[in-house]
Every structure is written in structure tokens, then in C-alpha cells.
PDB file of N, CA, C and O in Angstrom:
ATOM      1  N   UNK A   1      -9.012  51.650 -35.913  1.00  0.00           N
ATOM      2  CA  UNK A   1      -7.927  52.220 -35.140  1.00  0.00           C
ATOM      3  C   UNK A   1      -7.067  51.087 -34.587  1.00  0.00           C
ATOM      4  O   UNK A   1      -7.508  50.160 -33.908  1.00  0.00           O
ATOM      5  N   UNK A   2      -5.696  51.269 -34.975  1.00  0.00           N
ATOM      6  CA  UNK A   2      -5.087  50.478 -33.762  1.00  0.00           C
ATOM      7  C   UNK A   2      -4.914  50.302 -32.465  1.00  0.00           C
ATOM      8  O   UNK A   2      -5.335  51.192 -31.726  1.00  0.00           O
ATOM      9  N   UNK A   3      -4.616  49.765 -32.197  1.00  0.00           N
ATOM     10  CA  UNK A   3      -4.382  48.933 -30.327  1.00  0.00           C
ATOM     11  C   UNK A   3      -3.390  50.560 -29.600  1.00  0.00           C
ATOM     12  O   UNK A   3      -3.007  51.566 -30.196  1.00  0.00           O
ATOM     13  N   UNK A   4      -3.339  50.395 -28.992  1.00  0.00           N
ATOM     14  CA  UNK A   4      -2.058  51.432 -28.341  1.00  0.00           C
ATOM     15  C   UNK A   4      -1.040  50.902 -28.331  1.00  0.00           C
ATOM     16  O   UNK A   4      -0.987  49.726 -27.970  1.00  0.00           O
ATOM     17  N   UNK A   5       0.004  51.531 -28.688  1.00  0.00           N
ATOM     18  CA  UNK A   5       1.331  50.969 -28.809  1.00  0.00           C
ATOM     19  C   UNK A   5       1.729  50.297 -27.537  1.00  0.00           C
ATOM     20  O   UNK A   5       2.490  49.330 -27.542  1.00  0.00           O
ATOM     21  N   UNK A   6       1.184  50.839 -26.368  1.00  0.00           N
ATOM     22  CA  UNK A   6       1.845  50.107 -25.416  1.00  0.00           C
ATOM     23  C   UNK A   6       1.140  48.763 -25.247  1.00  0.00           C
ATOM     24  O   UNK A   6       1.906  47.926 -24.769  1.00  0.00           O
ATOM     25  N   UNK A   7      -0.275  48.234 -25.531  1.00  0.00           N
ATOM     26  CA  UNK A   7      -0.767  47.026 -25.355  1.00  0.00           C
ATOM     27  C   UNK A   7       0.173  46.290 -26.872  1.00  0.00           C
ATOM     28  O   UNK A   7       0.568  45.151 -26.621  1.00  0.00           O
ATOM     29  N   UNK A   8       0.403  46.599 -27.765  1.00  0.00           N
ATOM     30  CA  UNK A   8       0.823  46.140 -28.776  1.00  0.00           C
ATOM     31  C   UNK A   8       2.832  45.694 -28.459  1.00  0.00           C
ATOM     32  O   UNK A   8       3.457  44.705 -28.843  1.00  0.00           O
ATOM     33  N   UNK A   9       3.190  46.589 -27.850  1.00  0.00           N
ATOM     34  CA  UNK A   9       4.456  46.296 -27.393  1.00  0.00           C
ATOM     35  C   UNK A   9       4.479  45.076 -26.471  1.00  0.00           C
ATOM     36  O   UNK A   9       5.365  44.223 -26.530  1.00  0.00           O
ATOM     37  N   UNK A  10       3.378  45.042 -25.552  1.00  0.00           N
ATOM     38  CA  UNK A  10       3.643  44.041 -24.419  1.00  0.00           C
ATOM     39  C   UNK A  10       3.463  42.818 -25.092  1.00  0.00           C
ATOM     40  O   UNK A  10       4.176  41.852 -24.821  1.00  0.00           O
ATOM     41  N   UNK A  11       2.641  42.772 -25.882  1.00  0.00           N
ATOM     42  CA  UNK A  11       2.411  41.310 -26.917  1.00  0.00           C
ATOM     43  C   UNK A  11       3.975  41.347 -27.754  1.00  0.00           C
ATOM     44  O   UNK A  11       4.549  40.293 -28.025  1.00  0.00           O
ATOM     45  N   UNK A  12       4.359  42.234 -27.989  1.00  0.00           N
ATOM     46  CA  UNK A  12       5.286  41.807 -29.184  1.00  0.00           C
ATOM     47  C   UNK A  12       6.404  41.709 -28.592  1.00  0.00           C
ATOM     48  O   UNK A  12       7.309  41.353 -29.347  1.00  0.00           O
ATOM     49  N   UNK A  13       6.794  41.945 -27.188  1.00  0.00           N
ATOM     50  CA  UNK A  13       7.949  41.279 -26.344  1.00  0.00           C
ATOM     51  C   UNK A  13       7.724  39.639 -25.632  1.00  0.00           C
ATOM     52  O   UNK A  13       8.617  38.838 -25.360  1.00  0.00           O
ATOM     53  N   UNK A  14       5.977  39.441 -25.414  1.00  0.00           N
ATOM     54  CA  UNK A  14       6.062  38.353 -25.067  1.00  0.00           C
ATOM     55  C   UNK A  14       6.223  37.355 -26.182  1.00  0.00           C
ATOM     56  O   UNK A  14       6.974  36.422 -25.895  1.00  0.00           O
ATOM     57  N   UNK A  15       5.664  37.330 -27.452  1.00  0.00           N
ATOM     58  CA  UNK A  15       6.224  36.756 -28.460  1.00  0.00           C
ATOM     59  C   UNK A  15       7.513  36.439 -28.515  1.00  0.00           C
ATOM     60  O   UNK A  15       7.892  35.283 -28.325  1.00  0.00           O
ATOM     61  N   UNK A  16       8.388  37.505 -28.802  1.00  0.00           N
ATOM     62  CA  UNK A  16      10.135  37.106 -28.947  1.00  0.00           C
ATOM     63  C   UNK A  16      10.182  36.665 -27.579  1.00  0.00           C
ATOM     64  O   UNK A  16      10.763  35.593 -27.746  1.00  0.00           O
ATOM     65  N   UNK A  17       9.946  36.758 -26.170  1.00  0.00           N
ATOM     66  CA  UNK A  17      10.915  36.456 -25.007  1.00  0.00           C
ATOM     67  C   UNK A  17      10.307  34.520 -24.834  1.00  0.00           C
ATOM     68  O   UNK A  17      10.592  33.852 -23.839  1.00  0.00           O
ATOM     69  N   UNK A  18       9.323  33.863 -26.246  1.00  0.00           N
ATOM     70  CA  UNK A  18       9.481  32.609 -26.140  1.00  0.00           C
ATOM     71  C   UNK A  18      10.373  31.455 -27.147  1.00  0.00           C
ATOM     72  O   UNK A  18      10.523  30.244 -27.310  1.00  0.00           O
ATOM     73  N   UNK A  19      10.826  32.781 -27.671  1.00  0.00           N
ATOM     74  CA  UNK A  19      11.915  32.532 -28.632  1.00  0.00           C
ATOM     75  C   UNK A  19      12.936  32.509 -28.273  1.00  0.00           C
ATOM     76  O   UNK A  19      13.219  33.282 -27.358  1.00  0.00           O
ATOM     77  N   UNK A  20      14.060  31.544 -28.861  1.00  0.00           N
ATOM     78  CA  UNK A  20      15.637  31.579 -28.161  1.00  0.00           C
ATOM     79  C   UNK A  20      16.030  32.293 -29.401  1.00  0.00           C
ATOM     80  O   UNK A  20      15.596  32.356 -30.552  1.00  0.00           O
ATOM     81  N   UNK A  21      17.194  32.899 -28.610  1.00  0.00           N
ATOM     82  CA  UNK A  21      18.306  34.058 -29.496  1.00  0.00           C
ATOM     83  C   UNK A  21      19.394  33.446 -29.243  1.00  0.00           C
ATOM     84  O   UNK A  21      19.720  33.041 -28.128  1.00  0.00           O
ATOM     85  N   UNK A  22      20.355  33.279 -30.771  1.00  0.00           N
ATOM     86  CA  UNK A  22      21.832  32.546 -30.510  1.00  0.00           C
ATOM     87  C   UNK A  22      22.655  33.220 -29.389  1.00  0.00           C
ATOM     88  O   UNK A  22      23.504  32.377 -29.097  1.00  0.00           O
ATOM     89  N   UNK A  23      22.845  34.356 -28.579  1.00  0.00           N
ATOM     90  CA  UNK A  23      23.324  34.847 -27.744  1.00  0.00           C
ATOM     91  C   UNK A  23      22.570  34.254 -26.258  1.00  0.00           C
ATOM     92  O   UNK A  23      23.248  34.238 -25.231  1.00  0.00           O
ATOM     93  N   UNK A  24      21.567  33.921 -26.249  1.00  0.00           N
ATOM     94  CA  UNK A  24      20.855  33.964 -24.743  1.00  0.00           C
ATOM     95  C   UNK A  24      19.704  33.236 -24.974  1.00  0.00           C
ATOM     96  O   UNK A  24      18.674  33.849 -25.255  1.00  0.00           O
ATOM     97  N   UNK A  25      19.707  31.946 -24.898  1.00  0.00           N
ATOM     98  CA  UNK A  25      18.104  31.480 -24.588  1.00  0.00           C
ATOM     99  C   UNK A  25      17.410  31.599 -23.696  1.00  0.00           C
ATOM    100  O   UNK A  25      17.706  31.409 -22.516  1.00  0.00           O
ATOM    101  N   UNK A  26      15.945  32.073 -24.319  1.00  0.00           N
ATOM    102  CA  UNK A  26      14.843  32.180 -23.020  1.00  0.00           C
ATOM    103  C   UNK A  26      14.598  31.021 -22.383  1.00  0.00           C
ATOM    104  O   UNK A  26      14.039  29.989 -22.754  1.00  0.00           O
ATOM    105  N   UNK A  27      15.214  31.420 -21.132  1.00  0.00           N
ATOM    106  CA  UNK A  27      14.399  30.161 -19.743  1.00  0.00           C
ATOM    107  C   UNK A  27      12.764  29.865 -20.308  1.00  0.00           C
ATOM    108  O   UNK A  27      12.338  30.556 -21.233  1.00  0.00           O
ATOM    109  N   UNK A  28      12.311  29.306 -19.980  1.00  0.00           N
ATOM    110  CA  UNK A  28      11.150  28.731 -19.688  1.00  0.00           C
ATOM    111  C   UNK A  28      10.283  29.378 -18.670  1.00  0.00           C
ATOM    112  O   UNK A  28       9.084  29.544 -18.897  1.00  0.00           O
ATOM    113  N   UNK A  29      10.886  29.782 -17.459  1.00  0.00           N
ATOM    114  CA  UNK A  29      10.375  30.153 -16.443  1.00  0.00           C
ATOM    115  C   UNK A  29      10.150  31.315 -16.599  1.00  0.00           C
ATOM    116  O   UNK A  29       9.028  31.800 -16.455  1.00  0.00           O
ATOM    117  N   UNK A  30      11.472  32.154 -17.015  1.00  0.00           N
ATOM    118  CA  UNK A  30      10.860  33.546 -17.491  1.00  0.00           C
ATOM    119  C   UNK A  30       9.857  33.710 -18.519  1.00  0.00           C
ATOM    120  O   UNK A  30       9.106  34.686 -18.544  1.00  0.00           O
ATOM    121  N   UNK A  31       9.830  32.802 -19.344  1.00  0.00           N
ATOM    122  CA  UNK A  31       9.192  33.056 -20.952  1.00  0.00           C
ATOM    123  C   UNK A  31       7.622  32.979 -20.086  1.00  0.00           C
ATOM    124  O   UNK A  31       6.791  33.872 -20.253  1.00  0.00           O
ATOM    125  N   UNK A  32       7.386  31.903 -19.243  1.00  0.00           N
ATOM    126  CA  UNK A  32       6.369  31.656 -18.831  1.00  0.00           C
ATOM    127  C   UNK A  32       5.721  32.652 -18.282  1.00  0.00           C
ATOM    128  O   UNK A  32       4.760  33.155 -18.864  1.00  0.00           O
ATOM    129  N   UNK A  33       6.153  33.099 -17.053  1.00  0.00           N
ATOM    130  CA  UNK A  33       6.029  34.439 -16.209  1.00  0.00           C
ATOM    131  C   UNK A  33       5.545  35.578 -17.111  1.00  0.00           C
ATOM    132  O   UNK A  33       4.454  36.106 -16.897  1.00  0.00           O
ATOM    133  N   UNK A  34       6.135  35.863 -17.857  1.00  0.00           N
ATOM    134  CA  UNK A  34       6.252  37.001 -19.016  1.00  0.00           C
ATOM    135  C   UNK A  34       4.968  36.534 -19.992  1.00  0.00           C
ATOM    136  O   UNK A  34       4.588  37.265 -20.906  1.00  0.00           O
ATOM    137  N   UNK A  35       4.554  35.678 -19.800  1.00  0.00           N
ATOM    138  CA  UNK A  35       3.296  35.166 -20.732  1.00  0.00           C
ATOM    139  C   UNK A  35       2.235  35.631 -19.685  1.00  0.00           C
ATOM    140  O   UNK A  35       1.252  36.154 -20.210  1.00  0.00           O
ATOM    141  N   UNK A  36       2.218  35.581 -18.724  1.00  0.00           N
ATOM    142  CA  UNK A  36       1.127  35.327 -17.620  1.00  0.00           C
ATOM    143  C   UNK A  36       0.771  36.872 -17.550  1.00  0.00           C
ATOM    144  O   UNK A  36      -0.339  37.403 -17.496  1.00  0.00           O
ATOM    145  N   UNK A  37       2.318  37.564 -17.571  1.00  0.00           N
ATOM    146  CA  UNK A  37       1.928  38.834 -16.948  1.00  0.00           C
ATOM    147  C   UNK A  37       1.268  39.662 -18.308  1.00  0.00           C
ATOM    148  O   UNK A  37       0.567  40.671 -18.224  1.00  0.00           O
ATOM    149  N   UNK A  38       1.610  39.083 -19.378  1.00  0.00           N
ATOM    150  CA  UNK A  38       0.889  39.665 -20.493  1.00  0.00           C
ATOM    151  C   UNK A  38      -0.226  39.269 -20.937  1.00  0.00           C
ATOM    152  O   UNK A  38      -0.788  39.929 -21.811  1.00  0.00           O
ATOM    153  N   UNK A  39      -0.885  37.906 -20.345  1.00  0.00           N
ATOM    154  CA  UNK A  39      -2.133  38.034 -20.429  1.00  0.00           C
ATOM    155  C   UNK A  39      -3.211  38.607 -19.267  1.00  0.00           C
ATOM    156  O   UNK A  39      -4.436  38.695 -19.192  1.00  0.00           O
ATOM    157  N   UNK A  40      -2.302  38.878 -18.579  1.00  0.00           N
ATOM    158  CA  UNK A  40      -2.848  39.729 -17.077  1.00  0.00           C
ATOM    159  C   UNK A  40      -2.971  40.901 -17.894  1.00  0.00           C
ATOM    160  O   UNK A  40      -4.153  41.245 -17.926  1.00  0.00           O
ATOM    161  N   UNK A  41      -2.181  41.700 -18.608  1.00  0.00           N
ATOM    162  CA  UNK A  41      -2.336  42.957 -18.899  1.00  0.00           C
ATOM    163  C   UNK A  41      -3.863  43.062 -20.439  1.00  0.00           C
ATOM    164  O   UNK A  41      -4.663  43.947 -20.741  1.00  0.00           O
ATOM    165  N   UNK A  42      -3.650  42.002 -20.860  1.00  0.00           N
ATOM    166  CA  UNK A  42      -4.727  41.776 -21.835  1.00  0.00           C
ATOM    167  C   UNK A  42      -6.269  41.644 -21.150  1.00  0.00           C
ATOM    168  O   UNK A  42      -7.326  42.126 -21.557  1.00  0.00           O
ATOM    169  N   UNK A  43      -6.006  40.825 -19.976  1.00  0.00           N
ATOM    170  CA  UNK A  43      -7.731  40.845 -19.217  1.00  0.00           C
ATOM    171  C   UNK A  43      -7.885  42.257 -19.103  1.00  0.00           C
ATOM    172  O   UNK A  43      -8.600  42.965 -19.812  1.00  0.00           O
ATOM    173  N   UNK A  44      -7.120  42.631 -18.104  1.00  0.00           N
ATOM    174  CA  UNK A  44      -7.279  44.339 -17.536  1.00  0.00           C
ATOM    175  C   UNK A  44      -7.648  45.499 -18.562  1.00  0.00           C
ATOM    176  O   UNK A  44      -8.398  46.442 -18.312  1.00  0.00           O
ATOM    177  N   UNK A  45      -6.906  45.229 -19.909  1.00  0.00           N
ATOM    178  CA  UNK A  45      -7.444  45.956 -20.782  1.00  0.00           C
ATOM    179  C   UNK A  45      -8.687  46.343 -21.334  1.00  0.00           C
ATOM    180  O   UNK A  45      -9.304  47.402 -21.458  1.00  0.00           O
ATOM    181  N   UNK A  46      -8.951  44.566 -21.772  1.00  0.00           N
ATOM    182  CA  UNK A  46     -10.052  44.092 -21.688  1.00  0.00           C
ATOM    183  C   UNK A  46     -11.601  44.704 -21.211  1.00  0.00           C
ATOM    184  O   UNK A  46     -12.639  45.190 -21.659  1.00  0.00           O
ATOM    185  N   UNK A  47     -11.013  44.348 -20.134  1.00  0.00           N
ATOM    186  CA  UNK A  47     -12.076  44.981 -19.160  1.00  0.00           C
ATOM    187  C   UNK A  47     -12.627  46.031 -18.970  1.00  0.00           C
ATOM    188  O   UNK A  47     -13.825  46.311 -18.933  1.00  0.00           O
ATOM    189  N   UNK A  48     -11.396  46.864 -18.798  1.00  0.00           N
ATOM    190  CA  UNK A  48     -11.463  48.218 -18.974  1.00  0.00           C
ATOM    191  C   UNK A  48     -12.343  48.472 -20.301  1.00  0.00           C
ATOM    192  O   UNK A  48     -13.234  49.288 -20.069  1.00  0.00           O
ATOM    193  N   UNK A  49     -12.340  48.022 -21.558  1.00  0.00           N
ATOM    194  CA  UNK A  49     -12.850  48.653 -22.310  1.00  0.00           C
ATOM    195  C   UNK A  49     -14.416  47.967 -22.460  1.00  0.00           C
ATOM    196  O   UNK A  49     -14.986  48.147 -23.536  1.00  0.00           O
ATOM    197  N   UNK A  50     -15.182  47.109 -21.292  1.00  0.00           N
ATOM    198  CA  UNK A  50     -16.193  46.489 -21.816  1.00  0.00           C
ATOM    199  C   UNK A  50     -16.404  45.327 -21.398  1.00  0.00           C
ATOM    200  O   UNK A  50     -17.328  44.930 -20.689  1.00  0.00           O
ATOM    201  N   UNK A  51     -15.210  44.549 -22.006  1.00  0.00           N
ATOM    202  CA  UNK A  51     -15.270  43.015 -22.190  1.00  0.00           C
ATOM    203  C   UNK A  51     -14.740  41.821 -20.695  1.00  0.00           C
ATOM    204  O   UNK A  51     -13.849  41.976 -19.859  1.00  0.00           O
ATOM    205  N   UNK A  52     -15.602  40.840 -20.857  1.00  0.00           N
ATOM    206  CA  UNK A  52     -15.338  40.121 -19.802  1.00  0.00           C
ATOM    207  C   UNK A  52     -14.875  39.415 -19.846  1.00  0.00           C
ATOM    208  O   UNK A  52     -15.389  38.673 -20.683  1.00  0.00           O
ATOM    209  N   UNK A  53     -13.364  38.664 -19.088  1.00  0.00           N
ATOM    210  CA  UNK A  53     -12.971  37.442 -19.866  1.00  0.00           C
ATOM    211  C   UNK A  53     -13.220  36.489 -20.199  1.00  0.00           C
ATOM    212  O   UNK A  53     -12.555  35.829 -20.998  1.00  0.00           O
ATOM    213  N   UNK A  54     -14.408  36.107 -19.592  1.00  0.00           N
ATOM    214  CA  UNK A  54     -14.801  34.735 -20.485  1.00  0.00           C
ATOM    215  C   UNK A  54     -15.388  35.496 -21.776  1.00  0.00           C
ATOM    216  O   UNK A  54     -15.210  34.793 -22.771  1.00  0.00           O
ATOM    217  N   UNK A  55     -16.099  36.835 -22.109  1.00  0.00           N
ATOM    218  CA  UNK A  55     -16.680  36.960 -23.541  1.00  0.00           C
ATOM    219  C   UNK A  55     -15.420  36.612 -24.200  1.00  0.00           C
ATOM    220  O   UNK A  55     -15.456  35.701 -25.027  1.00  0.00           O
ATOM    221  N   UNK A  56     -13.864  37.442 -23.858  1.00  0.00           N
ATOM    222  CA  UNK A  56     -12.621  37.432 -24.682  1.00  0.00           C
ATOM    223  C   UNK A  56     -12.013  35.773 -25.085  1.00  0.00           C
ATOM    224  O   UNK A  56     -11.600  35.112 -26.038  1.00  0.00           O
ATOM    225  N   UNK A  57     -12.310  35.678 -23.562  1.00  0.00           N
ATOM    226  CA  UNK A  57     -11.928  33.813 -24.161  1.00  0.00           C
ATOM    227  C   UNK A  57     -12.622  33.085 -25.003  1.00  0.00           C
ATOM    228  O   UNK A  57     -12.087  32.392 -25.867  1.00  0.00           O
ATOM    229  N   UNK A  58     -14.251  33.201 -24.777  1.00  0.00           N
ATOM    230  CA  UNK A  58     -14.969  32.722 -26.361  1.00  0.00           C
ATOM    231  C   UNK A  58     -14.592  33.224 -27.390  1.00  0.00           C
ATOM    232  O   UNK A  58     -14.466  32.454 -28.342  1.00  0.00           O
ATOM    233  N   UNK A  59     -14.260  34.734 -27.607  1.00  0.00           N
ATOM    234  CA  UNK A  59     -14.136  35.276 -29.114  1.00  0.00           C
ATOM    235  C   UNK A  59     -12.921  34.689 -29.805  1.00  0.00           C
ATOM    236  O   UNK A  59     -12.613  34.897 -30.979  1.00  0.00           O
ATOM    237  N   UNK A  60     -12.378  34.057 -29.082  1.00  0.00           N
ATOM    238  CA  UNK A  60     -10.625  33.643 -28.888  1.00  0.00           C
ATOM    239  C   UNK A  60     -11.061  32.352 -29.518  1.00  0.00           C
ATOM    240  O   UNK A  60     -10.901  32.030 -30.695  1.00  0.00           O
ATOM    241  N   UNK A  61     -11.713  31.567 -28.436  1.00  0.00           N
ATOM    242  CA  UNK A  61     -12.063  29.690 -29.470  1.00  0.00           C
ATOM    243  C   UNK A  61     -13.274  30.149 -30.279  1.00  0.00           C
ATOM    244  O   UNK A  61     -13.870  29.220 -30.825  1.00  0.00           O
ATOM    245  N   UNK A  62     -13.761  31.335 -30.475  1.00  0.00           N
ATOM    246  CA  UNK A  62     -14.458  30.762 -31.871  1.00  0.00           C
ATOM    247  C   UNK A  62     -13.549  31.418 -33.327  1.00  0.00           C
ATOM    248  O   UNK A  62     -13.926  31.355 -34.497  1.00  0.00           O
ATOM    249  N   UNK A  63     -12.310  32.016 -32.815  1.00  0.00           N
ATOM    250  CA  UNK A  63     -11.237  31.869 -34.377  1.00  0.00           C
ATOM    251  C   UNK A  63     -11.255  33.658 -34.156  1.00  0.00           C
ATOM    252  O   UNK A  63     -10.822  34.011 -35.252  1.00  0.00           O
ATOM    253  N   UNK A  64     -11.476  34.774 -33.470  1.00  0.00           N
ATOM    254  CA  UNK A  64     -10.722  35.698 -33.406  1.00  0.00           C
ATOM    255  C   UNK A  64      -9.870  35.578 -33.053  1.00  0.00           C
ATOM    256  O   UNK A  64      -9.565  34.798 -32.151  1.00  0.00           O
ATOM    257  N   UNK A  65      -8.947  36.541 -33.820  1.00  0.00           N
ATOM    258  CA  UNK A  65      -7.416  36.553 -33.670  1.00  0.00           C
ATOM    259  C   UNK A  65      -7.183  36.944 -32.387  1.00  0.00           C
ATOM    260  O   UNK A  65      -8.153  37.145 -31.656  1.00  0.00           O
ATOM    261  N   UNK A  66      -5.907  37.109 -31.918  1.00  0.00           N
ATOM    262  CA  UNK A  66      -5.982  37.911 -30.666  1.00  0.00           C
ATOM    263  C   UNK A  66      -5.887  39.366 -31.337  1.00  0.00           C
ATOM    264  O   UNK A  66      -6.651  40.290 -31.060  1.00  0.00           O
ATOM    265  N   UNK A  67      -4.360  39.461 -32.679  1.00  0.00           N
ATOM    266  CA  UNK A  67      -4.850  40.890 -33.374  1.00  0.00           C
ATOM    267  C   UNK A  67      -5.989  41.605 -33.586  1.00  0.00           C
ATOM    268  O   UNK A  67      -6.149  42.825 -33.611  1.00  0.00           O
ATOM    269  N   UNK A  68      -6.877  40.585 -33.758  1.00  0.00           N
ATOM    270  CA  UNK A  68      -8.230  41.181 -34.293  1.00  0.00           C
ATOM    271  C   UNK A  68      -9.155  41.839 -32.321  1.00  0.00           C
ATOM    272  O   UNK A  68      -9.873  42.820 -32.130  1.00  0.00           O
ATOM    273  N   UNK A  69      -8.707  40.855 -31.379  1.00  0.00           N
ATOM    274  CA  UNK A  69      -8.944  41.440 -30.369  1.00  0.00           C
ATOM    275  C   UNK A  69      -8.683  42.837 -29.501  1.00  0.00           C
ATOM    276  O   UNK A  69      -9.280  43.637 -28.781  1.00  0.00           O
ATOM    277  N   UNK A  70      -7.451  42.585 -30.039  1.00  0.00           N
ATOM    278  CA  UNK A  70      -6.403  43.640 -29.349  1.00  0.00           C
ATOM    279  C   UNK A  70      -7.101  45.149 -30.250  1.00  0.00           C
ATOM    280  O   UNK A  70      -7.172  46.268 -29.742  1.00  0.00           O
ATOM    281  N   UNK A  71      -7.565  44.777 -31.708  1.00  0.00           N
ATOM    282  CA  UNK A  71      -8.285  46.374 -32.203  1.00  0.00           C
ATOM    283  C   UNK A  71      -9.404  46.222 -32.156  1.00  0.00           C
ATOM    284  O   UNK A  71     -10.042  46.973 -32.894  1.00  0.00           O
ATOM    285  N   UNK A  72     -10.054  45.420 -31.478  1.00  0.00           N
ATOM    286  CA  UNK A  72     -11.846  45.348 -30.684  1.00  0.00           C
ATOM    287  C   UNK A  72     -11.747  46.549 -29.108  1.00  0.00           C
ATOM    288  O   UNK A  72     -12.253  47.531 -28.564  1.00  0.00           O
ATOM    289  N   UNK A  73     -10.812  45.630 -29.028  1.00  0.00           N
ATOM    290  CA  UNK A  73      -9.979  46.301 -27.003  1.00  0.00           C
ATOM    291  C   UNK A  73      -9.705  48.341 -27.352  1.00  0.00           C
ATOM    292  O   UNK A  73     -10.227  49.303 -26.789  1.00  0.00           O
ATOM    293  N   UNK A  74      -8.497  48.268 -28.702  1.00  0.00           N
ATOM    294  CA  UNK A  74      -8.428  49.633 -28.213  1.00  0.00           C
ATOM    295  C   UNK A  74      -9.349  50.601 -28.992  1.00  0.00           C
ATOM    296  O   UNK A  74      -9.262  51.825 -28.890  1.00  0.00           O
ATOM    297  N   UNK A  75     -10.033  50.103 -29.598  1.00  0.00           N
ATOM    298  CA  UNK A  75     -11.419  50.797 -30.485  1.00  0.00           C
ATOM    299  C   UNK A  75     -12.364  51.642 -29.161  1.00  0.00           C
ATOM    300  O   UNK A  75     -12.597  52.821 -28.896  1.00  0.00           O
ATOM    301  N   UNK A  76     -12.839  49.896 -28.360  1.00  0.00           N
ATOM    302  CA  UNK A  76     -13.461  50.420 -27.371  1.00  0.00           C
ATOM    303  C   UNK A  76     -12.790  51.510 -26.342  1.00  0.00           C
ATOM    304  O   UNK A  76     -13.561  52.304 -25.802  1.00  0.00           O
ATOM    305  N   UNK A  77     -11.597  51.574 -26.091  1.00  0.00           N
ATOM    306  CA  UNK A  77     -10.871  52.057 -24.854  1.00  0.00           C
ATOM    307  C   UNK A  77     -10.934  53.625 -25.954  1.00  0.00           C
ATOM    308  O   UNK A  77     -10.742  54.585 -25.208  1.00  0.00           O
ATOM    309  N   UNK A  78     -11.074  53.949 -26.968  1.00  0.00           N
ATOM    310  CA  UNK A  78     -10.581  55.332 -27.334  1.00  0.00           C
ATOM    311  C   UNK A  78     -11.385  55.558 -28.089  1.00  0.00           C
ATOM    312  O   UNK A  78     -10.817  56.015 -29.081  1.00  0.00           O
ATOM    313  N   UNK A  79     -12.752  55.502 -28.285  1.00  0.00           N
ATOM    314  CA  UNK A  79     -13.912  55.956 -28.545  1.00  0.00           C
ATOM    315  C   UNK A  79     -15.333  55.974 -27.897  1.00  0.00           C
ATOM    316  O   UNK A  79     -15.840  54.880 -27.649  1.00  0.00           O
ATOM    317  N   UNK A  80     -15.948  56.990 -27.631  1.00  0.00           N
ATOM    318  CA  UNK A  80     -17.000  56.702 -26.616  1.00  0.00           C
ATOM    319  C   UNK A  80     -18.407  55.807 -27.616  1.00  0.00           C
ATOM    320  O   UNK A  80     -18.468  56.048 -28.821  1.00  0.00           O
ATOM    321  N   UNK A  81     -19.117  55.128 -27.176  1.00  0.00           N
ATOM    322  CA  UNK A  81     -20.001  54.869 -27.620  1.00  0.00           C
ATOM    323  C   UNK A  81     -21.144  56.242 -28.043  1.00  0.00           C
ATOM    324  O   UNK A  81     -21.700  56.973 -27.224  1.00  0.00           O
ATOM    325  N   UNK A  82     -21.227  56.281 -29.018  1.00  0.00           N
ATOM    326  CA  UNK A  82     -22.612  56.749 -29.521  1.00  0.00           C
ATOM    327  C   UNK A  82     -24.032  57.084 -29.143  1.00  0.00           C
ATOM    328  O   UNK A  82     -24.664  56.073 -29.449  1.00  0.00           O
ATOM    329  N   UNK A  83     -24.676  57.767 -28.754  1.00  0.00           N
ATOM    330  CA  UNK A  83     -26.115  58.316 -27.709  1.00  0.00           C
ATOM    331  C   UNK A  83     -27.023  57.882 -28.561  1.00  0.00           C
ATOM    332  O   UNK A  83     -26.975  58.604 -29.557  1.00  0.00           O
ATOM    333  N   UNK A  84     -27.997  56.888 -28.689  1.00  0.00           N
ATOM    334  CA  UNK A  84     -28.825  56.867 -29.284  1.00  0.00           C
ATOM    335  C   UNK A  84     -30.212  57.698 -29.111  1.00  0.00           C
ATOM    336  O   UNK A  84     -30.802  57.511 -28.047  1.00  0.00           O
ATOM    337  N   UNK A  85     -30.692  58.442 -29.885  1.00  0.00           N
ATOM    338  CA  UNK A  85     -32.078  59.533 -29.619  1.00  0.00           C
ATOM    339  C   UNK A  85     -32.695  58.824 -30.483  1.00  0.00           C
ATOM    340  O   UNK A  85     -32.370  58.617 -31.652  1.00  0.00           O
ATOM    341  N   UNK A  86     -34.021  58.264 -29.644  1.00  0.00           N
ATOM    342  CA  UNK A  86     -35.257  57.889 -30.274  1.00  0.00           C
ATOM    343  C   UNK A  86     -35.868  59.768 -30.332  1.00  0.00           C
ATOM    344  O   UNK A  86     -35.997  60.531 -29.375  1.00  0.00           O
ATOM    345  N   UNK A  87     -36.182  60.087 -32.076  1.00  0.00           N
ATOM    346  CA  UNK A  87     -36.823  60.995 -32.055  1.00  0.00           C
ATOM    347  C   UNK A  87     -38.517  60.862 -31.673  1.00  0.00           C
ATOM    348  O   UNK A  87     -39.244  59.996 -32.160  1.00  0.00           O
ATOM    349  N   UNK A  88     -38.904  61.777 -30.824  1.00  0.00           N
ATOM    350  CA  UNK A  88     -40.747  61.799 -30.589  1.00  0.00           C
ATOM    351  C   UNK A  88     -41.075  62.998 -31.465  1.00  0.00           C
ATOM    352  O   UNK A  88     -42.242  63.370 -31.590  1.00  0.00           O
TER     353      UNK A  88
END
């Protein structure tokens, strides 16, 4: 399953807003800000579905993508885990 569009949007505006556009280059300060607040929204997600940020930050340096995170994140957030029954 994919991410939710809205965790997937907030990544894909902070991407372009560190990019300059021939009409308007991104400040720095904003680009920065706008990074922070989108990895603020990535912990919280995170979390919400499980994960702690340091697990997310290891899965991160050992070579998961963040894509590949972001459909770890909304897998967990929109499916319940499974009941395991030991049959007796």
C-alpha cells in the first residue's frame, strides 16, 4: 500500500521548496524550516504507526529509502496487525 497522499505531499513539497525556480529562488531559511517541519511530520507519523525515531533513523543509515519508509509508516498506520491463536 502506499503512504497517504498527504504524508507523500509533504515530502514532495519539501523536495521542490530546496530547489530554485527561474521566477523565485528558495531562501535557505525557508527551505530549511520547511525541511524541519517535514521531518517533524515524518517522526510523528512514525510514531504513530509503531516506530521510534532512532529505529527510523537506523533503517535510514543502514540504506532504507526514506520511500521505502514512508510505505513501512503507512502500511503500519492502515492496517491492524494480525491476532495470533496458538491453537490447544
Amino acid at each position: 500500500m502506499l503512504p497517504s497522499p498527504h504524508i507523500r505531499d509533504t515530502f514532495k513539497r519539501a523536495a521542490s521548496s530546496t530547489t530554485s525556480t527561474d521566477d523565485e529562488p528558495a531562501s535557505e531559511i525557508q527551505s530549511g524550516r520547511h525541511l524541519a517541519s517535514t521531518i517533524e511530520t515524518l517522526a510523528r507519523a512514525g510514531e504513530e504507526a509503531g516506530f521510534s525515531v532512532e529505529e527510523m533513523i537506523e533503517m535510514l543509515n543502514a540504506g532504507v529509502s526514506i520511500g521505502a519508509l514512508l510505505d513501512m509508516i503507512s502500511y503500519s498506520l492502515f492496517h491492524e496487525a494480525p491476532e495470533f491463536t496458538h491453537p490447544r
